[in-house]
C-alpha beads as a LAMMPS data file, in Angstrom:
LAMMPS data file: protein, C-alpha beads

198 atoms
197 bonds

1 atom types
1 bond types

-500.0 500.0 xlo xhi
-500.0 500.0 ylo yhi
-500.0 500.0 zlo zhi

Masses

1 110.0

Atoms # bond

1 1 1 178.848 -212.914 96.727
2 1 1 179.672 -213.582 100.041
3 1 1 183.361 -212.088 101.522
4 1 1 185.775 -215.178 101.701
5 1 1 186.543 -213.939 105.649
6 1 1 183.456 -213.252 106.839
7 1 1 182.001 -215.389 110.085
8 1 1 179.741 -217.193 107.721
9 1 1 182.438 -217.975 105.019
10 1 1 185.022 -219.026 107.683
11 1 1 181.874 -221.523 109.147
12 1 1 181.245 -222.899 105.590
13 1 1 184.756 -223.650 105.162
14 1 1 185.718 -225.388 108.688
15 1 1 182.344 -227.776 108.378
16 1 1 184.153 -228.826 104.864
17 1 1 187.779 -229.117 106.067
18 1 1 185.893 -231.127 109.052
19 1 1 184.117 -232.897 106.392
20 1 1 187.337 -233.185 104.335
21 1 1 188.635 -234.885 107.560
22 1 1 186.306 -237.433 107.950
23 1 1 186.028 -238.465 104.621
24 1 1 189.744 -239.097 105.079
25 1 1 189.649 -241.225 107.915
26 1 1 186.762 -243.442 106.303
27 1 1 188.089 -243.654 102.940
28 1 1 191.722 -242.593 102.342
29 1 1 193.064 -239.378 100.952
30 1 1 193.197 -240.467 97.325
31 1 1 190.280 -242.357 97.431
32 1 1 188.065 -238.954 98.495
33 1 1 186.710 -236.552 96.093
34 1 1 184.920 -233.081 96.268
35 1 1 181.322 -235.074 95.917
36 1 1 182.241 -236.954 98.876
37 1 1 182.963 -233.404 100.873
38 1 1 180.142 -231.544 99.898
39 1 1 177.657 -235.174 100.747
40 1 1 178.849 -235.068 103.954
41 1 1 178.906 -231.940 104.991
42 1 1 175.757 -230.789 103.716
43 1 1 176.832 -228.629 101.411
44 1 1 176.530 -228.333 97.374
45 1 1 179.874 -228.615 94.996
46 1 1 178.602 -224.684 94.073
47 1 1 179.420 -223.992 97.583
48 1 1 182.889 -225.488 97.783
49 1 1 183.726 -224.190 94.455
50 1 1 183.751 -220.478 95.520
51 1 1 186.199 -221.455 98.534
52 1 1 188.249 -223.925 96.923
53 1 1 188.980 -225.058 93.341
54 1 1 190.145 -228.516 94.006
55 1 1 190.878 -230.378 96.844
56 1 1 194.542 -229.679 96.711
57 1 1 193.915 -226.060 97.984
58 1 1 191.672 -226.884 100.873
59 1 1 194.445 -229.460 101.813
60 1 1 197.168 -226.898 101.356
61 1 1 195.150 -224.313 103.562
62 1 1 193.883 -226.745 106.396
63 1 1 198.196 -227.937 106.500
64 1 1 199.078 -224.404 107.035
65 1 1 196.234 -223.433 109.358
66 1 1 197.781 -226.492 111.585
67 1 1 201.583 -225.304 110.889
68 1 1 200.635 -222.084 112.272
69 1 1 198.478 -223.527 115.502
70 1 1 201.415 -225.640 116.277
71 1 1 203.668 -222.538 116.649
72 1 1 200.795 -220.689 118.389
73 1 1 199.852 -222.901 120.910
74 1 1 203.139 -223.558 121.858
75 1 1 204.187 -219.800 122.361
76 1 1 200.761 -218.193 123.439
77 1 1 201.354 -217.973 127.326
78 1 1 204.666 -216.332 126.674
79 1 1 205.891 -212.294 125.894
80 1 1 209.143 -211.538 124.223
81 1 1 212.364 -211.630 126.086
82 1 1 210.669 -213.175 128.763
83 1 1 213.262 -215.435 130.737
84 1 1 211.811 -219.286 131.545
85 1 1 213.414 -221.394 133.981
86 1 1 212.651 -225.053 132.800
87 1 1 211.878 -225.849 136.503
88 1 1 209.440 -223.496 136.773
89 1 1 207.625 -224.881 134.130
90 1 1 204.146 -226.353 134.459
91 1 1 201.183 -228.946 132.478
92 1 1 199.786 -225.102 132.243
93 1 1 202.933 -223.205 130.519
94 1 1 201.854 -224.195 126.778
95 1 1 199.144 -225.631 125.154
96 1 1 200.310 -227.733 122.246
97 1 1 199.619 -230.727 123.830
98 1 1 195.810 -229.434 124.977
99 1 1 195.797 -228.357 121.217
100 1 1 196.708 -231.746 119.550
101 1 1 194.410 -233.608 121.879
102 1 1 190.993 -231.132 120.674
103 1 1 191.856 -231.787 117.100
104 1 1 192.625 -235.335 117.163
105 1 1 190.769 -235.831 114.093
106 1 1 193.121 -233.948 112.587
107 1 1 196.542 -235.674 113.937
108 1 1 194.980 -239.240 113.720
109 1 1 195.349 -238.816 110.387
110 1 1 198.895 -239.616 110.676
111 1 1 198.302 -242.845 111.425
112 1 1 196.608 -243.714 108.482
113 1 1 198.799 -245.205 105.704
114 1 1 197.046 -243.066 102.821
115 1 1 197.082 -239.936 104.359
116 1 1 197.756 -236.298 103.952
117 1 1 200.880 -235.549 101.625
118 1 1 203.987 -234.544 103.911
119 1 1 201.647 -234.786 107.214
120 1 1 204.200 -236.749 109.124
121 1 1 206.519 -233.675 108.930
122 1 1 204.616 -231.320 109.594
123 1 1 204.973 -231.596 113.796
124 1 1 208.664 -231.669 113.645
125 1 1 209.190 -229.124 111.334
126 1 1 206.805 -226.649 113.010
127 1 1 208.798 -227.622 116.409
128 1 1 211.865 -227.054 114.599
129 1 1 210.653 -223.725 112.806
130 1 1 209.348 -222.332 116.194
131 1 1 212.796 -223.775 118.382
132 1 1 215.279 -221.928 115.955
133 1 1 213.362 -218.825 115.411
134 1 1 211.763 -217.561 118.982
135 1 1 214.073 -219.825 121.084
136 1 1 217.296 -218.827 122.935
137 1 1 217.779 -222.274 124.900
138 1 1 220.378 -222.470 127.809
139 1 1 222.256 -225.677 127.783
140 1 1 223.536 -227.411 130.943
141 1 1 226.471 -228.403 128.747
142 1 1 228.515 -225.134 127.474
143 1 1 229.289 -226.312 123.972
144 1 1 226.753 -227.236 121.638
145 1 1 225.743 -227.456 118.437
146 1 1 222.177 -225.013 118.926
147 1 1 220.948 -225.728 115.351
148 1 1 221.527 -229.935 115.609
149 1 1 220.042 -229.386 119.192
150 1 1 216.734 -228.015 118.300
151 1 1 216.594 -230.286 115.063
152 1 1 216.876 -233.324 117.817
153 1 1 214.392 -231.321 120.449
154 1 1 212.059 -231.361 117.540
155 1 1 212.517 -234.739 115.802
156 1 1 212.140 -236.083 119.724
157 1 1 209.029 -234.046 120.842
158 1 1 206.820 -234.941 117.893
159 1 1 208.215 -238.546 118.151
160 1 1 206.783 -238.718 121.818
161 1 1 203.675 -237.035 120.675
162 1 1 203.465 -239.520 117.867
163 1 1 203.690 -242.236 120.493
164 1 1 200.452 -240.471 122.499
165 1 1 198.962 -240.493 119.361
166 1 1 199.332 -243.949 118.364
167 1 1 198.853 -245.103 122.079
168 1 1 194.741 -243.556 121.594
169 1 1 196.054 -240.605 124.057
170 1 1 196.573 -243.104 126.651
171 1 1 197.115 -240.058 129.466
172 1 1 196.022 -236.769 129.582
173 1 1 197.186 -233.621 128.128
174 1 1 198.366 -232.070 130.994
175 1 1 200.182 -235.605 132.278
176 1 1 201.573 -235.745 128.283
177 1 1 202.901 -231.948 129.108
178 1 1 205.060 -232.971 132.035
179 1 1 207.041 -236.079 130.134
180 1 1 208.159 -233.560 128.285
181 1 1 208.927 -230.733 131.018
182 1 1 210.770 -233.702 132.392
183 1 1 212.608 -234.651 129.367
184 1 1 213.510 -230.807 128.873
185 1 1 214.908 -230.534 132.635
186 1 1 217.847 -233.368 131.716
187 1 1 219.589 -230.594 129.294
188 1 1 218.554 -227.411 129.399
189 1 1 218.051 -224.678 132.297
190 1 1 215.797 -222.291 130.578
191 1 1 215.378 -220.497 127.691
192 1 1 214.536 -216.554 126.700
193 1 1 211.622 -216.231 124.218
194 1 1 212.716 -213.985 121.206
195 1 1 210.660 -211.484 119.020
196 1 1 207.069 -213.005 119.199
197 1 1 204.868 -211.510 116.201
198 1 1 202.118 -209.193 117.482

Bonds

1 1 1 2
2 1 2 3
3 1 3 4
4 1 4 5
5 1 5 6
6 1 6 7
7 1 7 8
8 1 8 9
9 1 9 10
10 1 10 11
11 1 11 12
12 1 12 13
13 1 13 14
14 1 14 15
15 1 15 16
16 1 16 17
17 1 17 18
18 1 18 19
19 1 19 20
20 1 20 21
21 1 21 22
22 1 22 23
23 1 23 24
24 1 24 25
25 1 25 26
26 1 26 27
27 1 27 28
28 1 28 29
29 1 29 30
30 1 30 31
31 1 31 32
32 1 32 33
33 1 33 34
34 1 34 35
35 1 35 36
36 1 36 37
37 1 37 38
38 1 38 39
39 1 39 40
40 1 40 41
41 1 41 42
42 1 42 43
43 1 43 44
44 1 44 45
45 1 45 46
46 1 46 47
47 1 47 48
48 1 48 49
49 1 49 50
50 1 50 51
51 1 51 52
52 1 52 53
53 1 53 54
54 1 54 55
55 1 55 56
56 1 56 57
57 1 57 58
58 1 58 59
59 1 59 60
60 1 60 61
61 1 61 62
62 1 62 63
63 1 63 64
64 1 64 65
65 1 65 66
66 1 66 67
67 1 67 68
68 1 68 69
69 1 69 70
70 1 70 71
71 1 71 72
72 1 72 73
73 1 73 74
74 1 74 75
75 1 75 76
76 1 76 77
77 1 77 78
78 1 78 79
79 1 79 80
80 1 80 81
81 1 81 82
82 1 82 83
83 1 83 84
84 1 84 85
85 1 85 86
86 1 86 87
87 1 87 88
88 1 88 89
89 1 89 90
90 1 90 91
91 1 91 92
92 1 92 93
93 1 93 94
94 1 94 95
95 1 95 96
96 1 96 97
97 1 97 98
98 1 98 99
99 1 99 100
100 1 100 101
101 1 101 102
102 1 102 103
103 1 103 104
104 1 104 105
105 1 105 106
106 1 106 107
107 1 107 108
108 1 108 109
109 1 109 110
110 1 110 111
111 1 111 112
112 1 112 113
113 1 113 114
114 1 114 115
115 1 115 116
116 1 116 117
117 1 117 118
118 1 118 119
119 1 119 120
120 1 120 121
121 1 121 122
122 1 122 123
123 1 123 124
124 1 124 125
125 1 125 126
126 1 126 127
127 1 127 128
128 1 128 129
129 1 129 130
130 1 130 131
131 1 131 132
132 1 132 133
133 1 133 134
134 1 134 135
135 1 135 136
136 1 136 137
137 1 137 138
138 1 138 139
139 1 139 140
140 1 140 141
141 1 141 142
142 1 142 143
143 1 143 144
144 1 144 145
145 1 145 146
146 1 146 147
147 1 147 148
148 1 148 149
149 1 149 150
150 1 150 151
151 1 151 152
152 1 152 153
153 1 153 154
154 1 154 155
155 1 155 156
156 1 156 157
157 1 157 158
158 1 158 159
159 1 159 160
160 1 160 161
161 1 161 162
162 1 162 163
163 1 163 164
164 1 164 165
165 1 165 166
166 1 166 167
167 1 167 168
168 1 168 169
169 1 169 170
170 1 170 171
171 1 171 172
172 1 172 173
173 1 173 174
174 1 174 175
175 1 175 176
176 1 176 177
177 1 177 178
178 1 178 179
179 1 179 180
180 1 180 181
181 1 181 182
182 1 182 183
183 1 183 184
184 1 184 185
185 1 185 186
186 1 186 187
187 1 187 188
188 1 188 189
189 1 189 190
190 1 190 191
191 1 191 192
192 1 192 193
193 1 193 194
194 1 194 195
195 1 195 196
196 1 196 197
197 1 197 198
């Protein structure tokens, strides 16, 4: 029996999340089943059965693999308590948007009408999660409401990156990055990162 972490196992299961994926796009999530995975990717239903028992759980596990990437990749150039100056910020200082564009199979997948359950908030709520828990944001203003703040930072970042999205990723990652270093430089100054996990 092969260890559900090893290289191999972790191969096997991204070729049927990719799979998974596809099937999606051509079909519709209710409409695919584990035959259709295990056809496409090459695989046999014995196979997917010692990962998975039903395609609820590979659904589950591919949503939080992409909760946790949207956190990463927006935090991975930066230490805690480092001090940011949002003028000093550049198309290299994160890499969400670099992120989102390499696994647009994945996020295309919002614009389908049957789709992933609760896909459409999973970008703002991973914003959200990441703003309020690793962010302390300096205002240009000196009163405001930090918690409505990052809800509306949130709710408006993955609304413009819904727009890129639905515009085929009309510009470039890096040209996508500074909209929204440009956005971020009409209210805030900088931010501190807190406590990033090790």
């Amino acid at each position: 029996m092969m260890k559900p972490h090893s290289k191999q196992a972790l191969r096997t299961k991204n070729f049927l999340k990719k799979a998974f994926i596809e099937m999606v796009h051509k079909k519709g999530y209710s409409a695919v089943t584990v035959k259709d995975i295990v056809d496409h990717a090459q695989y046999n239903r014995t196979t997917y059965y010692v990962y998975y028992q039903n395609i609820c759980e590979l659904v589950e596990e591919l949503m939080d693999e992409m909760f946790e990437a949207i956190q990463y990749y927006s935090m991975c150039k930066y230490e805690s308590d480092s001090r940011v100056k949002v003028e000093e910020l550049t198309t290299t200082s994160f890499d969400l948007l670099y992120y989102i564009y390499d696994h647009r199979d994945y996020f295309t997948l919002i614009l389908l009408e049957d789709t992933l359950p609760n896909i459409h908030q999973q970008l703002p709520e991973a914003i959200f999660k990441l703003l309020n828990n690793k962010f302390d944001i300096q205002y240009d203003v000196s009163s405001v409401d930090d918690y409505h703040q990052k809800r509306y930072m949130a709710y408006g970042t993955a609304g413009l990156i819904k727009d890129w999205i639905v515009q085929d990723f009309d510009v470039t990652p890096a040209e996508m990055t500074e909209r929204l270093i440009c956005i971020l430089n009409t209210f805030a100054r900088g931010f501190v990162i807190k406590e990033i996990d090790s």
